[in-house]
C-alpha positions as CSV (number, residue, x, y, z in Angstrom):
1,X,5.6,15.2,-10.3
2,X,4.1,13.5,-7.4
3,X,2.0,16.8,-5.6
4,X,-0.9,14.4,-4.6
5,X,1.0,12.6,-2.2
6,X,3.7,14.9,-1.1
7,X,1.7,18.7,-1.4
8,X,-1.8,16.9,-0.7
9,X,-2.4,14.3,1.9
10,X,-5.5,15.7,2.6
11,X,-7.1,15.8,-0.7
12,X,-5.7,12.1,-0.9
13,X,-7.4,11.3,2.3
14,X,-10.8,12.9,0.9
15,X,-10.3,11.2,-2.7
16,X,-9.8,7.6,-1.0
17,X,-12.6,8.0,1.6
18,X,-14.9,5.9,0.4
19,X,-12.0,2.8,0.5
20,X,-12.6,-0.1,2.9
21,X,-10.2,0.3,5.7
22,X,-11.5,-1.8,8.5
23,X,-12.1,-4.6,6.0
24,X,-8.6,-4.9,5.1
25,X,-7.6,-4.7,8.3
26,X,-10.1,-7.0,9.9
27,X,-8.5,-9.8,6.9
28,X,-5.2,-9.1,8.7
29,X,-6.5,-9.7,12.2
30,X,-8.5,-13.0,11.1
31,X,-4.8,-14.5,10.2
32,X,-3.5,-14.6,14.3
33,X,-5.1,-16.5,17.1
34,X,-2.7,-14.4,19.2
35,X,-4.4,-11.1,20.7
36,X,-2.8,-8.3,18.9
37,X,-1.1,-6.7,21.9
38,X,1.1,-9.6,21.7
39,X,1.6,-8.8,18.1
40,X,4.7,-6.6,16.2
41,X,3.6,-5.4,13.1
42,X,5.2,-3.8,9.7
43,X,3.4,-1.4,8.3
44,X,5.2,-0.9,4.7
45,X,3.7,2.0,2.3
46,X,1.3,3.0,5.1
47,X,0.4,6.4,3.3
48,X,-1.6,8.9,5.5
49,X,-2.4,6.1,8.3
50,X,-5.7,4.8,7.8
51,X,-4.9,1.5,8.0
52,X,-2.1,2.6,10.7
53,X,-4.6,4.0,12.8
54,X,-6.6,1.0,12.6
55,X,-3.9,-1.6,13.7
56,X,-2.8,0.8,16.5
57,X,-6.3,0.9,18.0
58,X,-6.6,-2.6,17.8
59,X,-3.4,-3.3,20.0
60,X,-0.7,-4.0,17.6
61,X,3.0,-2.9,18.4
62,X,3.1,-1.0,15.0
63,X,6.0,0.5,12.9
64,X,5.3,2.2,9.5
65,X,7.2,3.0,6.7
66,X,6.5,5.2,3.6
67,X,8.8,6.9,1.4
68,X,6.6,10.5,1.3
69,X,7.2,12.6,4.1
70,X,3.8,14.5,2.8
71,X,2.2,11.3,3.4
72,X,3.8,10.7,6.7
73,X,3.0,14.0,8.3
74,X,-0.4,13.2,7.7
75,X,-0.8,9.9,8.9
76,X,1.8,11.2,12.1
77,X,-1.2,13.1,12.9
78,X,-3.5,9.9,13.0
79,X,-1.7,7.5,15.1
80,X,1.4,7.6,17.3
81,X,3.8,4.9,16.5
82,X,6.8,4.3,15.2
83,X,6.9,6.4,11.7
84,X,10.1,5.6,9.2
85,X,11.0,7.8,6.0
86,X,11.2,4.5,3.8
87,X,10.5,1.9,1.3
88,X,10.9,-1.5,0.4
89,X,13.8,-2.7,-0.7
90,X,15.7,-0.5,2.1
91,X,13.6,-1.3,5.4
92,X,15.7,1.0,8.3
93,X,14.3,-1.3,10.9
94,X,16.6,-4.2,12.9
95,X,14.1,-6.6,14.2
96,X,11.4,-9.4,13.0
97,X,7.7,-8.7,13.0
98,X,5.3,-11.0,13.4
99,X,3.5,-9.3,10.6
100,X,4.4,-7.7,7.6
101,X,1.9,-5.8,5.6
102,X,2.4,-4.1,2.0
103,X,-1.7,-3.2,1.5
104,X,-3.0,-1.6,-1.9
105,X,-0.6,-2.0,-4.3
106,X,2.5,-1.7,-2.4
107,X,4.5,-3.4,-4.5
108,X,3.0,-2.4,-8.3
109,X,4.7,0.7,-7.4
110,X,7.9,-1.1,-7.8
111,X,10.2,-1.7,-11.1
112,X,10.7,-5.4,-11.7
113,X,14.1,-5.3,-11.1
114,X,13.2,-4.5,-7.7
115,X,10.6,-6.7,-6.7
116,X,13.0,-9.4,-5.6
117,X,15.1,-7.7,-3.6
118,X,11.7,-6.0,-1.8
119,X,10.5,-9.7,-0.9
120,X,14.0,-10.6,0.3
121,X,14.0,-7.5,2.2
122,X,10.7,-8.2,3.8
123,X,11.2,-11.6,4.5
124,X,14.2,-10.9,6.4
125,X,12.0,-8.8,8.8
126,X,9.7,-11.8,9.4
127,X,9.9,-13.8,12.6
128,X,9.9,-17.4,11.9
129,X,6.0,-18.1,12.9
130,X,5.4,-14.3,11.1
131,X,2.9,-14.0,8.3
132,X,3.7,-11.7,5.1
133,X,0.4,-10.1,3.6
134,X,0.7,-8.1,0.3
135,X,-1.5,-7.4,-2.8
136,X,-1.0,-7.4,-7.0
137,X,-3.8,-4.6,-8.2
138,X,-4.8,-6.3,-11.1
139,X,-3.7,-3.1,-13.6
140,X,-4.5,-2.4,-17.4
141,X,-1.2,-3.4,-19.2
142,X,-2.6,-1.5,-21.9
143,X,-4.0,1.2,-19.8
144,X,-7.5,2.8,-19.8
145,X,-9.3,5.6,-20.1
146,X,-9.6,8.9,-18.6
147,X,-12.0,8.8,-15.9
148,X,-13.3,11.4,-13.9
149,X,-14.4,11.5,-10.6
150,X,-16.1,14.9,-8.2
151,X,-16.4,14.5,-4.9
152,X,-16.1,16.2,-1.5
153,X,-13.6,17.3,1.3
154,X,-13.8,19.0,4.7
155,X,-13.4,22.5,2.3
156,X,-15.5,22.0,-0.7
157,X,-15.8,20.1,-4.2
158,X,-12.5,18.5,-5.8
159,X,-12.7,17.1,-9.6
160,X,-9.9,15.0,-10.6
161,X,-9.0,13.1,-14.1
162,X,-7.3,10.3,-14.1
163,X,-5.6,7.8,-16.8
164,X,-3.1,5.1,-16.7
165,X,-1.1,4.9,-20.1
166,X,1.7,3.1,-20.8
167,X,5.3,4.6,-20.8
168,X,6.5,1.6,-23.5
169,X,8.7,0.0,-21.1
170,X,6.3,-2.4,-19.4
171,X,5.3,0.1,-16.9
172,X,2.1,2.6,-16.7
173,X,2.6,6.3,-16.4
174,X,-1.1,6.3,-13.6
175,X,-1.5,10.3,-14.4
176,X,-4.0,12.2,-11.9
177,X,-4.9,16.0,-12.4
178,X,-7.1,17.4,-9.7
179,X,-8.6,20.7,-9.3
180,X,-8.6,21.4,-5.5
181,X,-12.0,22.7,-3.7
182,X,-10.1,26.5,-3.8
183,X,-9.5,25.9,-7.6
184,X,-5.7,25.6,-7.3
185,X,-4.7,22.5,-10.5
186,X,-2.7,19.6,-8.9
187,X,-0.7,17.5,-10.7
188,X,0.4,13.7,-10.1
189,X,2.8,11.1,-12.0
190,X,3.7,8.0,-11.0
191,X,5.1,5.0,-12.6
192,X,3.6,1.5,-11.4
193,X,4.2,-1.5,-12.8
194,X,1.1,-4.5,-14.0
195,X,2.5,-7.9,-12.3
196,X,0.7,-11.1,-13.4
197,X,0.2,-13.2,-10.4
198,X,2.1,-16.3,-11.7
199,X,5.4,-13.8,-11.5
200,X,4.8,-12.8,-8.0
201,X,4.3,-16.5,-6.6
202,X,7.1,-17.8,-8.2
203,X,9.3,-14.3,-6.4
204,X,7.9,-15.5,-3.2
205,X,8.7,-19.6,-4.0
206,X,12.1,-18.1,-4.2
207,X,12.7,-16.6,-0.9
208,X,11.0,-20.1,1.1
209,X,7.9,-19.1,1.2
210,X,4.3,-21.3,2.3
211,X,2.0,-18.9,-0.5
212,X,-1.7,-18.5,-0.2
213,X,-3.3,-16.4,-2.9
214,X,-6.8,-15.1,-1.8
215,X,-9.1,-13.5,-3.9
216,X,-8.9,-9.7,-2.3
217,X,-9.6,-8.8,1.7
218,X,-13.3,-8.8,1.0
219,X,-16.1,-8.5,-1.0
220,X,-16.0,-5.6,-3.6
221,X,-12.0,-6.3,-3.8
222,X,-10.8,-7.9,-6.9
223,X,-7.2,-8.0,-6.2
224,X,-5.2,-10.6,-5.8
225,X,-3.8,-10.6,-1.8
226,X,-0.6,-13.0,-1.0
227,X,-0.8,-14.7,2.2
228,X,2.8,-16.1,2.9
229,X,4.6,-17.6,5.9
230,X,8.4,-19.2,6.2
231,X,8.5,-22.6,5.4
């Protein structure tokens, strides 16, 4: 059950609120000397279009991808670019970017199995002077425990528990219940996956990749972010 993200954009918007959006996306500007409105960028898992938003107001030629159509009707509302009902591997798009951005744990969401294929995929839509940015969330392999976390939306007071365990097959079950502002009980499941860094460098080494791993976008951001470009 994934209601958060496909019944709930907005309450995801209000949970994630306090997130750092114009930091990531000023890490992604740093990378180009070019002006952005020179720019073509990928926009893969772009959610409800926060960091969308902020790439299409700083001049890039964007195109954004997200497998949730709840998601996507949100962030349609919040930009207007090109908006595709997809993931990675699978990108519906037939030309090269000269950036392409997978931001907050794009790719933990993915099975192993799958996490080749995804850099091949993206890769492919890379021009030859493009830069790939993507991120490992550094996960609990052995899960945590429940938090809880109250806070507030344009409509009242949500409260949500939240727990990652894991499912026994090397993935983690990240299970959210939230209690909306009008006291309707929402309930999310979603399987991600805990990469070790080492494992997604030698993926990218693969696919002829120059790697840069940068400790996060910013401070405050202790993920690991993969700066790569084509040999």
């Amino acid at each position: 059950m994934e209601e958060l993200y496909t019944d709930c954009p907005e309450l995801y918007d209000a949970i994630q609120s306090e997130w750092d959006y114009d930091r990531d996306c000023a890490f992604v500007r740093e990378l180009h000397d070019r002006d952005p409105d020179d720019l073509a960028l990928l926009e893969i898992g772009c959610g409800t279009g926060e960091h969308t938003r902020r790439f299409a107001e700083a001049g890039y030629d964007v195109t954004a991808i997200d497998p949730n159509e709840g998601m996507l009707a949100r962030a349609r509302e919040k930009a207007d670019v090109e908006y595709h009902a997809a993931g990675v591997p699978g990108i519906p798009v037939d030309r090269e970017f000269d950036l392409v951005v997978a931001i907050r744990g794009v790719i933990n969401h993915l099975p192993p199995e799958q996490v080749g294929p995804a850099i091949e995929d993206m890769v492919a839509h890379l021009a030859g002077d493009g830069v790939l940015v993507f991120d490992n969330s550094p996960l609990p392999p052995e899960g945590n425990e429940v938090a809880i976390d109250i806070g507030e939306t344009d409509t009242g007071t949500y409260a949500r528990l939240v727990q990652m365990n894991p499912d026994g097959d090397g993935r983690l079950a990240w299970d959210q219940l939230v209690v909306t502002p009008d006291g309707e009980i929402r309930v999310d499941t979603r399987p991600m996956t805990p990469f070790e860094d080492i494992d997604i460098a030698a993926a990218l080494s693969e696919h002829g990749l120059e790697i840069e791993p940068i400790d996060g976008y910013g401070p405050g951001d202790d993920r690991t972010v993969f700066v790569c470009s084509p040999r």
